[in-house]
C-alpha distance (Angstrom), angle and dihedral (degrees) to the residues before:
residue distance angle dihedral
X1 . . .
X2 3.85 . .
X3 4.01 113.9 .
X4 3.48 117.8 -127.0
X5 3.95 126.2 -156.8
X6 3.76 120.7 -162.4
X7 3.49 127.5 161.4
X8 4.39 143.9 175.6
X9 3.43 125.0 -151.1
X10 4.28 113.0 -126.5
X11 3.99 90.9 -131.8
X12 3.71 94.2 127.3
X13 3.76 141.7 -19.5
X14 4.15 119.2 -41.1
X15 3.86 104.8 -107.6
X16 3.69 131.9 -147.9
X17 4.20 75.3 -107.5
X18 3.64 84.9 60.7
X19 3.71 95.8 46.7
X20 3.82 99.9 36.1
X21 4.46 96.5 42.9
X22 3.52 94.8 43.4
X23 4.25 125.5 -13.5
X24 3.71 93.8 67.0
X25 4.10 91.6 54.1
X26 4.02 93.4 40.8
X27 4.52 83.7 49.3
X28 4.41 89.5 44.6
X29 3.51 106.4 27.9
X30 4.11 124.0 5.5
X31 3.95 94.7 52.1
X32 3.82 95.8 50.0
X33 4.16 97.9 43.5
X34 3.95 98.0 41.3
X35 3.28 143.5 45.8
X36 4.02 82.1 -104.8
X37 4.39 126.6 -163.0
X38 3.42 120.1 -176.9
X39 3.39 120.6 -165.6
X40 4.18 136.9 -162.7
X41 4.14 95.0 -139.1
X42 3.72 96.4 -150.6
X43 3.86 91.3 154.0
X44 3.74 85.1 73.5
X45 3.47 104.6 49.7
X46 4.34 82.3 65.1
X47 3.62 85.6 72.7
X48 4.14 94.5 81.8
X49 3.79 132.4 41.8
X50 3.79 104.0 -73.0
X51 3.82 143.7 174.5
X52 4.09 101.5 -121.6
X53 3.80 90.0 -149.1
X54 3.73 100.2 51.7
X55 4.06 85.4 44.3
X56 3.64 92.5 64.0
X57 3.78 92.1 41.9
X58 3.79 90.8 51.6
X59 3.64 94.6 40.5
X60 4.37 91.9 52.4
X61 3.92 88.3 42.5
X62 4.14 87.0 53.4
X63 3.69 89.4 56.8
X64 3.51 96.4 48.2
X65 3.85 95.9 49.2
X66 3.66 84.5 49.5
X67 3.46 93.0 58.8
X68 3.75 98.1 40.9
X69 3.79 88.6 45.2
X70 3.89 80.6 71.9
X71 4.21 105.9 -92.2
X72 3.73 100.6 150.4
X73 3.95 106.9 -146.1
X74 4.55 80.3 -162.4
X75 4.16 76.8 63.7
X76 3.78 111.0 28.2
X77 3.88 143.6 13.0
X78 3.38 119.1 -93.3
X79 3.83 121.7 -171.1
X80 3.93 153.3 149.7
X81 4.22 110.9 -116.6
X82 4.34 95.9 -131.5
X83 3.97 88.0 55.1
X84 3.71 89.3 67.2
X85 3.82 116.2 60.5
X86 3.44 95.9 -171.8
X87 3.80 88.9 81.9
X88 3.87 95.7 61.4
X89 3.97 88.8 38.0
X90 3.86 84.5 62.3
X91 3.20 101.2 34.7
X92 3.95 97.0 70.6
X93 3.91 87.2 44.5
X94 3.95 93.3 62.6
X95 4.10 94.0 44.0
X96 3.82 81.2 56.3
X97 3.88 85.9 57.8
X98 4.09 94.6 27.4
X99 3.64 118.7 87.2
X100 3.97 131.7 -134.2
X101 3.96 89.7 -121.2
X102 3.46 95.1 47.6
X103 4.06 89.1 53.4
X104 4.13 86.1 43.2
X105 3.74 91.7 61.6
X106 3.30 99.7 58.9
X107 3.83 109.7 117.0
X108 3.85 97.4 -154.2
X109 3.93 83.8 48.9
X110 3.73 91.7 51.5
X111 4.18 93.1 37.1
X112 4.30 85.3 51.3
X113 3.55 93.6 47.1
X114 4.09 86.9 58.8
X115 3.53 92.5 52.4
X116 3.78 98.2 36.7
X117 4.11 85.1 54.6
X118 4.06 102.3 38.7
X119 3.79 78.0 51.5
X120 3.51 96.5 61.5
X121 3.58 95.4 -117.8
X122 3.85 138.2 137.5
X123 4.12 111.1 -112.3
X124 3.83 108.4 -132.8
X125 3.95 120.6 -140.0
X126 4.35 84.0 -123.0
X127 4.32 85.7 70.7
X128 3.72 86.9 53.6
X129 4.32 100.5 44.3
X130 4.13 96.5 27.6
X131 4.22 96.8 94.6
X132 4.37 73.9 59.9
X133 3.49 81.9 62.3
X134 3.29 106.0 43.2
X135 4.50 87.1 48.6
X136 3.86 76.2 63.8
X137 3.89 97.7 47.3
X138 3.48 74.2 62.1
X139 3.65 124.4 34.0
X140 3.97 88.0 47.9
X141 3.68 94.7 75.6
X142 4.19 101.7 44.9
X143 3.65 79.0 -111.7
X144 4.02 105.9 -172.0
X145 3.62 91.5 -171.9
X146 3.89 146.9 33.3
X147 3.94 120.3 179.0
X148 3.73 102.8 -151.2
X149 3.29 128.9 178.6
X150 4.57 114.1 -119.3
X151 3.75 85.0 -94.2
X152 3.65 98.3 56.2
X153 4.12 92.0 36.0
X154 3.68 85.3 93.5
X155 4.09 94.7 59.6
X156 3.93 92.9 49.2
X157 3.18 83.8 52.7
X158 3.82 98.1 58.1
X159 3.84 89.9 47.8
X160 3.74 90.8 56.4
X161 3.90 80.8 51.5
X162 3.82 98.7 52.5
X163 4.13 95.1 35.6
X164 3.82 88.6 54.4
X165 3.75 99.8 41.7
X166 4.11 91.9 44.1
X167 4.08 81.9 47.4
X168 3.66 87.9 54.3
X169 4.23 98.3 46.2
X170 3.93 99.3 35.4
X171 3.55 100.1 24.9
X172 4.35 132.8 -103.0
X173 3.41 95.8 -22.1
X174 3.88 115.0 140.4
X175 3.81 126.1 37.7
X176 4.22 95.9 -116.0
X177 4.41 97.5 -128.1
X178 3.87 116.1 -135.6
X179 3.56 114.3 -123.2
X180 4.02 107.2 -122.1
X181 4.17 112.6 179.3
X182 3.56 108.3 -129.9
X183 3.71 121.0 -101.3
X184 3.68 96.1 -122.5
X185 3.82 116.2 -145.1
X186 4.01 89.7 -152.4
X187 3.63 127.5 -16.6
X188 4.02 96.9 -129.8
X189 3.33 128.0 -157.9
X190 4.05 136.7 -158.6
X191 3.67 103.5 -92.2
X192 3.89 88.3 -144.3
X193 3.86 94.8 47.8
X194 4.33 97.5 27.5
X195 3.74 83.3 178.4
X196 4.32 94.8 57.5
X197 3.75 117.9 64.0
X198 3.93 114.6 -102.9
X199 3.78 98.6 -104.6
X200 3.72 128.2 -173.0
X201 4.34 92.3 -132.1
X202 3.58 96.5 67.7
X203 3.40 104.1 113.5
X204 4.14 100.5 -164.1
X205 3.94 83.5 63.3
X206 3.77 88.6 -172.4
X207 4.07 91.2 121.2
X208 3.70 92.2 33.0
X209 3.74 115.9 88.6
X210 4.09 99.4 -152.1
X211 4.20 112.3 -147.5
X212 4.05 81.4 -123.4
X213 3.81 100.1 50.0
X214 3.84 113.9 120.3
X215 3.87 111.8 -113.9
X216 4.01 91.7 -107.3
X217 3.77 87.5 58.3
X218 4.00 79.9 47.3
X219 3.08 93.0 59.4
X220 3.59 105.8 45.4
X221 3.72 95.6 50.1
X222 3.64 88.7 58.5
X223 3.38 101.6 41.3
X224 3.67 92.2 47.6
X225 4.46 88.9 50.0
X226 3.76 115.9 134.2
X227 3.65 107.8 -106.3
X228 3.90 122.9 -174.7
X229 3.52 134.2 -92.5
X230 3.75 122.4 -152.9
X231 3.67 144.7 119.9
X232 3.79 88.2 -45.0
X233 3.35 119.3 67.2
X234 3.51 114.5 -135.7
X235 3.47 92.1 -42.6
X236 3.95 107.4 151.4
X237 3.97 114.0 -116.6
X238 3.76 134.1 165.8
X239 3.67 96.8 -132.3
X240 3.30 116.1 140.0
X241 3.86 104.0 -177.4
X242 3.92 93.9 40.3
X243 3.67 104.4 36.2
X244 3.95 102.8 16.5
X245 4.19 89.7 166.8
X246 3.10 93.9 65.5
X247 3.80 98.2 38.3
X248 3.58 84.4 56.7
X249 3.49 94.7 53.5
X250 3.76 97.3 47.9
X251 3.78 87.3 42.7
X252 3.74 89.0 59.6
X253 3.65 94.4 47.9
X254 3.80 93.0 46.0
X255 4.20 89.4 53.7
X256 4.40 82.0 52.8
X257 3.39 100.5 52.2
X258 3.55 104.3 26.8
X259 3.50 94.2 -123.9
X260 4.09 136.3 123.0
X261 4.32 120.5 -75.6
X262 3.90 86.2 -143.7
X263 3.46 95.0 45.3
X264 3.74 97.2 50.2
X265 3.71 93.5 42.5
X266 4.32 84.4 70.4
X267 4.19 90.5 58.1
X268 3.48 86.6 58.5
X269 4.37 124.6 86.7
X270 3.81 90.8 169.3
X271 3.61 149.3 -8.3
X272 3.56 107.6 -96.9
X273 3.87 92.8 71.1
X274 3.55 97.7 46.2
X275 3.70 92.9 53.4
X276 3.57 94.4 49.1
X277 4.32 83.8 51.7
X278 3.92 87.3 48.2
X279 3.65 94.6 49.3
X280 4.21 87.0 43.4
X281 3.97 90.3 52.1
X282 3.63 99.0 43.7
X283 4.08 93.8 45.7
X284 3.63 85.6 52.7
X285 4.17 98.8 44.4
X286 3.60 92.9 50.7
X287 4.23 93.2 43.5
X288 4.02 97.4 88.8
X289 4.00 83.7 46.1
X290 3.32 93.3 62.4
X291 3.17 108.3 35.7
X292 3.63 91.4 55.3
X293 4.09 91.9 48.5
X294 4.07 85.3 58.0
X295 4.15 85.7 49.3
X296 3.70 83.7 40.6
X297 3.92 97.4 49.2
X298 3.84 87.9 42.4
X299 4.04 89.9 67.6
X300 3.82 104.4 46.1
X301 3.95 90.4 169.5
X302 3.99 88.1 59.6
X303 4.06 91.7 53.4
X304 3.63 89.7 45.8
X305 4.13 94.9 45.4
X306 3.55 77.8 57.6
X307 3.58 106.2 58.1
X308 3.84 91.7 37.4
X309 3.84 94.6 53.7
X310 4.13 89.9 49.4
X311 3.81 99.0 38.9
X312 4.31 77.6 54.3
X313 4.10 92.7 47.7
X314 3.48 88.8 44.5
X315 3.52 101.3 48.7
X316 3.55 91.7 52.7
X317 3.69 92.0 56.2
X318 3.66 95.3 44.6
X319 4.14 100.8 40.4
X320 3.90 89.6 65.3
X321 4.03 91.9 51.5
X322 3.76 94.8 41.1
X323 3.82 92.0 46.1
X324 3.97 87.6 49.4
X325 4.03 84.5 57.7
X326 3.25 99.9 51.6
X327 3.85 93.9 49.7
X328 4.07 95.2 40.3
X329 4.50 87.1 48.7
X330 3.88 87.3 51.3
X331 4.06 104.8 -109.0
X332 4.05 104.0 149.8
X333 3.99 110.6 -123.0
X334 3.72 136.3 -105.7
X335 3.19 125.7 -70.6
């Protein structure tokens, strides 16, 4: 059975783009094919200014929306990235076989540093060296496959890098991952900005539709999406490159019911009614989720039985790895 390693940063509140691009699959199809981890990359979210208090909240309501999002911890592992060592062990193995031009070339490093600067902020060495640590999220498990997104193709891609040129220095070391693009459920967008992805660090939040938002809020958000204006009217077309709010829209709607964007667009005479069945669809989608977070968050010890038991099973599949670095790069052992 191939092992699969996925993981989501806790820098702000899962969205429905969260859920409906890549939660849903990992819940219905990655945990019951592979020999699946999931992991809560909380190392990451150090890389930016942060409040540590609202981290760890974030990070322990990620877990718990994974698990009542439907991960099985009976099927798959389910952990939080700083419980594991082995990750940071790794990590400073691979920048010794990284290079400064390969971390340079990164395009989210380059697109961050832009926004870290325009907001008048500092840019920390951890932004520059963190795709290091994501190779070693990865290589520490033998991972055969990662389903990334386009945006994070680039990363996997450096971990393939560093795994095969360690292998080729200090001898077959690392297992090098395939890169496998996700098979997105529904590529969402911000209902504010249709033309931006809907993406859980936007603090505003009023085009982001949170997995934890009360079905009035729901409903508002929707009802209050940007729609398009044109020669048309409110006449309901799937086109996303001329009228990308309301692609979005049907989109979302098709990734509810299961059915066609094209095909729904036709039901529809205007856009009132379809954002009222959006709203409808979404409110009842994300129901079971919360419902079983409030179970969830009513049993602390359960969440944290959780996380202990993975953080164990993944330790013991990382330790053997990491311990084979350290021996293959030259580093004398314990004593």
């Amino acid at each position: 059975m191939k092992r699969v390693f996925s993981g989501v940063q806790p820098s702000g509140h899962l969205t429905l783009g969260n859920y409906l691009g890549a939660v849903r699959r990992w819940t219905a199809v990655e945990q019951h094919r592979s020999d699946a981890l999931f992991c809560v990359v909380d190392l990451h979210a150090l890389t930016v200014e942060h409040d540590p208090a609202r981290l760890r909240r974030l990070s322990r309501q990620t877990a718990t929306l994974l698990l009542a999002s439907g991960l099985d911890p009976e099927v798959c592992t389910v952990f939080v990235q700083s419980h594991v060592d082995e990750h940071v062990r790794l990590s400073y193995l691979l920048e010794c076989v990284a290079t400064d031009g390969e971390m340079r070339r990164m395009v989210q490093y380059k697109e961050k540093v832009v926004r870290q600067q325009e907001q008048g902020s500092s840019v920390r060495l951890s932004l520059l060296t963190y795709p290091v640590l994501m190779a070693a999220d990865i290589l520490a498990y033998s991972t055969d496959e990662v389903p990334v997104g386009e945006d994070q193709k680039q990363h996997v891609e450096l971990a393939r890098d560093v795994a095969e040129r360690f292998n080729q220095r200090y001898g077959p070391t690392f297992v090098v991952p395939e890169v496998t693009l996700a098979e997105v459920g529904a590529r969402v967008m911000n209902l504010q900005e249709p033309t931006s992805k809907m993406g859980k660090s936007d603090r505003s939040g009023q085009g982001v539709v949170r997995l934890l938002d009360e079905p009035e809020v729901v409903r508002k958000k929707v009802m209050r999406a940007v729609t398009d204006s044109g020669p048309g009217g409110q006449e309901v077309v799937y086109d996303r490159a001329e009228r990308p709010g309301v692609a979005n829209l049907l989109e979302i709607l098709a990734a509810c019911t299961g059915e066609e964007p094209a095909a729904l667009a036709g039901k529809y005479t205007g856009y009132g009614p379809l954002k009222k069945d959006v709203a409808e669809a979404v409110v009842e989608l994300l129901r079971p989720v919360r419902e079983r977070h409030a179970e969830l968050c009513a049993d602390p010890a359960q969440v944290d039985g959780v996380l202990r038991a993975g953080a164990e099973r993944a330790r013991e599949r990382a330790r053997p790895v990491v311990d084979a670095a350290y021996r293959a790069i030259g580093l004398l052992p314990p004593v």
